[in-house]
N, C-alpha and C positions, 0 to 999 in steps of 0.2 A: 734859749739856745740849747743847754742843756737837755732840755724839755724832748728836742726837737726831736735831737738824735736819740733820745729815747724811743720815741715811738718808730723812728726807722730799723732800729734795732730787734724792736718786736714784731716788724714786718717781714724778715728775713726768714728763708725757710718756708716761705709761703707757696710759693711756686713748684717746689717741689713734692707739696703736701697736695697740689690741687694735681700736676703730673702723674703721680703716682694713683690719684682717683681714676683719671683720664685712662690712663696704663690698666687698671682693672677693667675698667668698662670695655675697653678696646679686646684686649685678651676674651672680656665675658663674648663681646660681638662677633668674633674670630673666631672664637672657639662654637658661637651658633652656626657660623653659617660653614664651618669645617664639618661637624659633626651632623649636621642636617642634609648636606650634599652625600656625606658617607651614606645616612639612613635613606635620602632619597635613589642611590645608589643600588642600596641592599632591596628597596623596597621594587625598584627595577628589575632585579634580575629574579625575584623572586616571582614576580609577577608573570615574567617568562617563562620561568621555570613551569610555573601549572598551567600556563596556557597550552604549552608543549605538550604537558602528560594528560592535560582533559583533552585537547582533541587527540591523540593517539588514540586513546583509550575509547571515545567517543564510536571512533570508525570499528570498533569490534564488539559494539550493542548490536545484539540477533535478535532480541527477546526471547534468548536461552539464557540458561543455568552458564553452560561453555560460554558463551559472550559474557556473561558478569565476571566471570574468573579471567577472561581473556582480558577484558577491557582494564582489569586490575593489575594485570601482569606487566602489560604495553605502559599505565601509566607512570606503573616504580619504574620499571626500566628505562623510559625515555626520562622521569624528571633525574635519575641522581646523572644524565648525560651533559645536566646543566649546573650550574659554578653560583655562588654568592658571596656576598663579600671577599670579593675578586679568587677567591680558590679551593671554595670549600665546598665541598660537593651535597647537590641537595639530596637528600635521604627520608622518601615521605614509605607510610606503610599502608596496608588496608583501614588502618584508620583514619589517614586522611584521605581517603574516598568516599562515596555516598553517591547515589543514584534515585533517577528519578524519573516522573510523566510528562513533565514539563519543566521550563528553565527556573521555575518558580519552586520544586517540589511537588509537593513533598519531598523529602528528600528521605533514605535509608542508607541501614548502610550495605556494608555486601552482600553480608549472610543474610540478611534479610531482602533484601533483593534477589538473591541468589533462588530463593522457595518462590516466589512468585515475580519472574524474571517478565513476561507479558507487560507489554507498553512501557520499560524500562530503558528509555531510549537518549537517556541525558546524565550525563556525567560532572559532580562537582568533588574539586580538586583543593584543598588547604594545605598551604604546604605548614601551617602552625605558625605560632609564634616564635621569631629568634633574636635573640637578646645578644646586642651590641655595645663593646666599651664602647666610651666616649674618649674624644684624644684631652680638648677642654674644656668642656664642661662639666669637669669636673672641681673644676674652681666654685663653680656656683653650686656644688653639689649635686649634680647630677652626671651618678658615675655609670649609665649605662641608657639604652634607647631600645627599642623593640619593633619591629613589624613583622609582616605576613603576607601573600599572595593567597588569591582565591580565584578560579577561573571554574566556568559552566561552560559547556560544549556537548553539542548530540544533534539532534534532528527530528522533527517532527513527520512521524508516518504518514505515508498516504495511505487510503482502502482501495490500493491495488495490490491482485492477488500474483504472486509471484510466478505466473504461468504466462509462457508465451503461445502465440498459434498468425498462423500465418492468415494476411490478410486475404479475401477471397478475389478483391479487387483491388490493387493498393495504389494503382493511378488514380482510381476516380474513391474523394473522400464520401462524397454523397452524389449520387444518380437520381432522375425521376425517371419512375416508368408510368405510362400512361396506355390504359385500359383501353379497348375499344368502346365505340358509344353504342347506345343501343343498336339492334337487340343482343348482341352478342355481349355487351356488357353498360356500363353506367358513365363511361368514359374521365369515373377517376384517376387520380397519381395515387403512384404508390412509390413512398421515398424507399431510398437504399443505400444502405451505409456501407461503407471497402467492400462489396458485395453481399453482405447481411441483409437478410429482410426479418426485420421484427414481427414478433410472433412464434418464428419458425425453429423447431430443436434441430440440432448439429452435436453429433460425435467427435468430441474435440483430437479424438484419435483419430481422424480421418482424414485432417485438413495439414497437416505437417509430414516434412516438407513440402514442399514440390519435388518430385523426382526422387525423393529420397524416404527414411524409413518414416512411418505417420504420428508417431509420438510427437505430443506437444512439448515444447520444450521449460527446461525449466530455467526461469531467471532469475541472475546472480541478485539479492537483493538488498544487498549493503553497499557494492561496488560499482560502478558507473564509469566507461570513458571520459574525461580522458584519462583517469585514475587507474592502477594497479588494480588486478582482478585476482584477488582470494579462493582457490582450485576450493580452500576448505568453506569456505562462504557460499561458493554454489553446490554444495555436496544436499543430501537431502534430509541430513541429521540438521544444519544448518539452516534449511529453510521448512522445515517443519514446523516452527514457530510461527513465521509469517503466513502457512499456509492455516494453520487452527486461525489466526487473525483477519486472514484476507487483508496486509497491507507489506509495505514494502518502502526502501526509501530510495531508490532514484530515479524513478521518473518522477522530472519538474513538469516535463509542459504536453506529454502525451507523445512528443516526439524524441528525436535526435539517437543514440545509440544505447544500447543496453547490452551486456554479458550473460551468454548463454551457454546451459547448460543441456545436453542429450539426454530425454527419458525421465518420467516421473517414475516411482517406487511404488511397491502394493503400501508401504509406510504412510505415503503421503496423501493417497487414498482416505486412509481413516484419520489425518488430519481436516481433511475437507467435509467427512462426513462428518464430524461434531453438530454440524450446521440442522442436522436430523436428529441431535439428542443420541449420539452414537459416540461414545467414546472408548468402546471396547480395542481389545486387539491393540497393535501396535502405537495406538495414538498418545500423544503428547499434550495432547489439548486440555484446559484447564476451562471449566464450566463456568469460572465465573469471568475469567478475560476471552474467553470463545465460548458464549453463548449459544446455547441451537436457537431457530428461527422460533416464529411464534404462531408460525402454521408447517409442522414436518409433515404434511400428509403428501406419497411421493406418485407421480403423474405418468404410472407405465402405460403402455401400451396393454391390444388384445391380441392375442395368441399364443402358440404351444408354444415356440420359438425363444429363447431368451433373448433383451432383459423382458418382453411380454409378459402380461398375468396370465396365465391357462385361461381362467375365467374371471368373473364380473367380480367376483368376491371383495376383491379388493377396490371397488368402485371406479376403474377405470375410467379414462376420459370420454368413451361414449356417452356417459352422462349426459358430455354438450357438443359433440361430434357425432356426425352422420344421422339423423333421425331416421331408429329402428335400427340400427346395425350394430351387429356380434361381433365384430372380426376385425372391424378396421377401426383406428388404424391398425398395420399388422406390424410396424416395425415401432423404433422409439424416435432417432433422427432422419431427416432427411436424405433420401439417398443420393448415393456421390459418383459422381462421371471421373475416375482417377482422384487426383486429390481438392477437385473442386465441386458442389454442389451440382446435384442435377439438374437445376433448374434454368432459364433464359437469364443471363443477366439482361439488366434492361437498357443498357450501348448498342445492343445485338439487335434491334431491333422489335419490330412488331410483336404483340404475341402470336407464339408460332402455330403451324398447322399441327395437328397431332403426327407427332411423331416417338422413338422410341427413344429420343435424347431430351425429350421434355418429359420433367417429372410428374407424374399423375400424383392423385388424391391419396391414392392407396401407400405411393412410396414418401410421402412428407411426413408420418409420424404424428405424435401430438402437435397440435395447435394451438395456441395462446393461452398456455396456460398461466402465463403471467401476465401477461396483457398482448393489444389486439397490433395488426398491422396499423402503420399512418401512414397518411397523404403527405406529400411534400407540399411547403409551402408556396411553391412556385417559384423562390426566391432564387438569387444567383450568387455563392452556392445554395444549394438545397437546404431548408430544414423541416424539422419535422411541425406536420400541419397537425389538423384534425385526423381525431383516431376513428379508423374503422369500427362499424357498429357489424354486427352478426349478420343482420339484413343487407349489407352492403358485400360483404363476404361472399353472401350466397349469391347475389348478383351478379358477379364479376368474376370471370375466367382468371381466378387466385392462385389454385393449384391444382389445376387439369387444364386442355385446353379446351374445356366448355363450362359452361355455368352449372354449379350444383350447388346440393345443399351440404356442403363442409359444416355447418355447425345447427344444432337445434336450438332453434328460437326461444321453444318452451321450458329449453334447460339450461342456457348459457347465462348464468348470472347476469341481472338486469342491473344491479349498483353494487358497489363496493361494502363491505363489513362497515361496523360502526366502528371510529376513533380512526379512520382513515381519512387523510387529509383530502381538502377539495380537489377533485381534480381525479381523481385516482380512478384510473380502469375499472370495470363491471367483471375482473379475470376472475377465475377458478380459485388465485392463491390469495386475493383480495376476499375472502371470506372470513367470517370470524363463528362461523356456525354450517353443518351440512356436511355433506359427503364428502367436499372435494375440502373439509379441515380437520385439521388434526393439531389439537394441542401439547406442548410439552411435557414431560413429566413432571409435577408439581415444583419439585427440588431442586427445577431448573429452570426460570425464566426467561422466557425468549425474546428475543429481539429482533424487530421486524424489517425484513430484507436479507437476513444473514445468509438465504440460500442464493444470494447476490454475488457474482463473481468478477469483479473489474480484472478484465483479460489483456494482458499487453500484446496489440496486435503491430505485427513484424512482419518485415517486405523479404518475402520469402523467394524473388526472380536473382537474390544476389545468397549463394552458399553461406552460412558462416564460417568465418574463417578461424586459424588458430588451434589450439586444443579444445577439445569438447566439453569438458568444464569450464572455458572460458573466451568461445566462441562470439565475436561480436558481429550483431547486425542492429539494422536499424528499424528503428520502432514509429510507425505512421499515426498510431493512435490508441488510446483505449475505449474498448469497446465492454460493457456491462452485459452479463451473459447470468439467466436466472437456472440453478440446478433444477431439475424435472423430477430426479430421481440418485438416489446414491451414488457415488463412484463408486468403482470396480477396476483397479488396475492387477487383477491377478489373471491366470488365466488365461487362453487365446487371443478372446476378445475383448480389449481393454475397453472400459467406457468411463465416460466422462458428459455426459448428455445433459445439454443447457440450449435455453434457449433465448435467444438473442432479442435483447432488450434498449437499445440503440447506443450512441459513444457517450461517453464522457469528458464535458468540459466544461471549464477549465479543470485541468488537474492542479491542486496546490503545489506548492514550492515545497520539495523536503531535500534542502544541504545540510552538512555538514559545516558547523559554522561556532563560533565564540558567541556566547548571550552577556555574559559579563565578566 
């Protein structure tokens, strides 16, 4: 009996030795999931925090030096606008920035970014590490927790060049025109794109506005409707970057609305001549993110006249125009009836009788020198068929209203240079040897198409409205337009002479968006 109560005795106290384990465990589990809600808490706001200052920031990459600094500024400023651990304000500096080509990186950091700013069009944000007591877990020894926010935001460029020009046609996206049949001609099509016929050079100073002054416009190429439009983004310090690149980021789809700006600069001039191993003077361009082409040999005209060569010297395009002729062409683009082309568009009917509002031989300028006119596919809409050969040229009332010999047989390039993919035109600039090439200077190599200009082509029957730096109109398509010869905006007569090398599509997706 004794016995008994003994051992009840030493039971006692029991319950309260296994409670009090329970009681720590409970407190250790409490205390996890009090202090892990706070960390996931912290790790929320912080995560906001640079989501905020990378895209801020993101929207102020130019692919300038000004954009690196800018993007830097916008993203301290907006992150300390946001809180952590419910009051503390975030405070990040140029070191938690870093820039980049893509969402991936490379990554730099400013100042280094800052010397070669070109394709630096992605922004990553660390707001660092920030160390948090713990309320209890500190029972189990652990008297503090840590986290961090990282956010990527920017955009991927298109190779549209940030120039607008108004479309020649901008009802009709492609047209067939169709040739008479023999003998007056071969009774092919010939496709037409917003009124462009490929082959043909155009004065891009000619065709803007309508009714108003001819200057191509410049557009804004960081900002896009329905967004805020930056007067300093469409300035031409601003897009001097994109013009050495030929790219831009908003146009997504070729259409919908774009921010424009009044007048190119003589500045922007020699950002586009880089394209010719030309980086003198005013330009900003960087040889190795704007490359010149890997044929700059430039496709003037013959005569006294400027932009004309005086003479042959410099291998003008008779080369493969006119067999036996000095003089013609005498101009560079084609001549303009006000501010639209001289020529029949092809809605208009027939080809017309000779008359003095249809453009002859003599007023179209070079011809193909990047490649040939095409047929339309017959399709509904239109696309582009089979390319005109030289012999089909001279067959067919092209650019006079009777059949000649527009180009020599025995001179027009019969196939493309070598390392040129299948497919590629028999053009002048399609060379890789001969008169009509010219290579870069060593120090520099070229890149092939860079005398390529994707044009954003804009409905010019509606004003832009608004202030002039930030004029909206709407944009039908782009159209890919090959330089002939240098630009030239100093001077009376400003030039800009390309020659129209069909649309572009699809255009890529370039927003402004979060990668991670």
């Amino acid at each position: 009996m004794n016995s008994a109560f003994r051992r009840h005795d030493r039971q006692q106290g029991a319950i309260a030795i296994v409670l009090g384990l329970t009681l720590v465990v409970l407190f250790a589990m409490g205390g996890l999931v009090l202090d892990l809600g706070h960390l996931y808490i912290a790790k929320t706001e912080l995560q906001n925090g640079a989501d905020s200052a990378a895209l801020a920031g993101a929207v102020e990459l130019n692919q300038s030096a000004t954009g690196i600094d800018n993007a830097q500024a916008k993203a301290i400023a907006i992150a300390q606008k946001n809180r952590y651990d419910f009051s503390t304000a975030l405070t990040i500096t140029a070191a938690n920035i870093s820039f980049g080509p893509s969402p991936d990186g490379p990554w730099s950091s400013g100042a280094s970014a800052r010397t070669s700013p070109q394709g630096m069009t992605f922004i990553q944000v660390d707001t660092g590490s920030k160390t948090f007591a713990t309320y209890l877990m500190g029972i189990a020894g652990i008297a503090s927790t840590s986290t961090s926010g990282v956010a990527v935001a920017g955009r991927f460029v298109n190779d549209v060049t940030p120039i607008g020009v108004c479309a020649v046609d901008p009802a009709n996206k492609t047209a067939q025109y169709t040739y008479p049949a023999a003998p007056a001609g071969t009774g092919l099509t010939e496709l037409v794109e917003f009124g462009f016929r490929r082959g043909v050079t155009y004065n891009l100073f000619g065709l803007n506005p309508l009714g108003g002054p001819s200057d191509p416009y410049l557009i804004n190429p960081v900002d896009a409707p329905p967004g805020s439009c930056s007067a300093s983004h469409a300035s031409a310090a601003s897009t001097a970057p994109f013009m050495c690149t030929g790219s831009s980021a908003v146009i997504t789809s070729g259409t919908g609305q774009v921010y424009t700006n009044t007048g190119l600069t003589a500045s922007l001039a020699a950002s586009l001549n880089s394209r010719f191993d030309d980086y003198g003077g005013p330009s900003v361009c960087d040889p190795a993110t704007a490359p010149p082409d890997t044929n700059i040999k430039e496709y003037p005209c013959v005569g006294a006249a400027s932009p004309c060569a005086a003479t042959a010297a410099n291998s003008p395009p008779t080369g493969w125009m006119e067999p036996g002729g000095s003089t013609l062409p005498s101009q560079q683009p084609v001549s303009l009836a006000g501010n639209k082309p001289n020529y029949q568009l092809p809605s208009a009917g027939p080809v017309p009788a000779p008359s003095a509002t249809f453009a002859q031989f003599a007023g179209y300028g070079v011809l193909w020198s990047y490649g040939p006119a095409y047929q339309s596919n017959g399709a509904t809409p239109a696309k582009a068929g089979t390319a005109y050969s030289v012999a089909d040229g001279n067959a067919n009332p092209m650019y006079s209203t009777a059949k000649a010999n527009y180009f020599d047989t025995a001179n027009y390039p019969v196939s493309a240079g070598a390392g040129f993919p299948a497919g590629t035109p028999p053009a002048p600039y399609n060379q890789t040897s001969g008169p009509t090439f010219q290579a870069p200077s060593v120090a520099h190599p070229g890149q092939r198409n860079r005398r390529i200009l994707n044009v954003v082509l804009v409905d010019c029957r509606t004003a832009p409205v608004g202030p002039a730096s930030c004029g909206t109109m709407n944009a039908v398509g782009i159209g890919k337009f090959f330089m002939t010869m240098k630009a030239d905006f100093s001077g009376g007569t400003k030039r800009l002479d390309v020659e129209f090398a069909g649309l572009i599509e699809p255009v890529p997706n370039s927003e402004i968006k979060l990668y991670k």
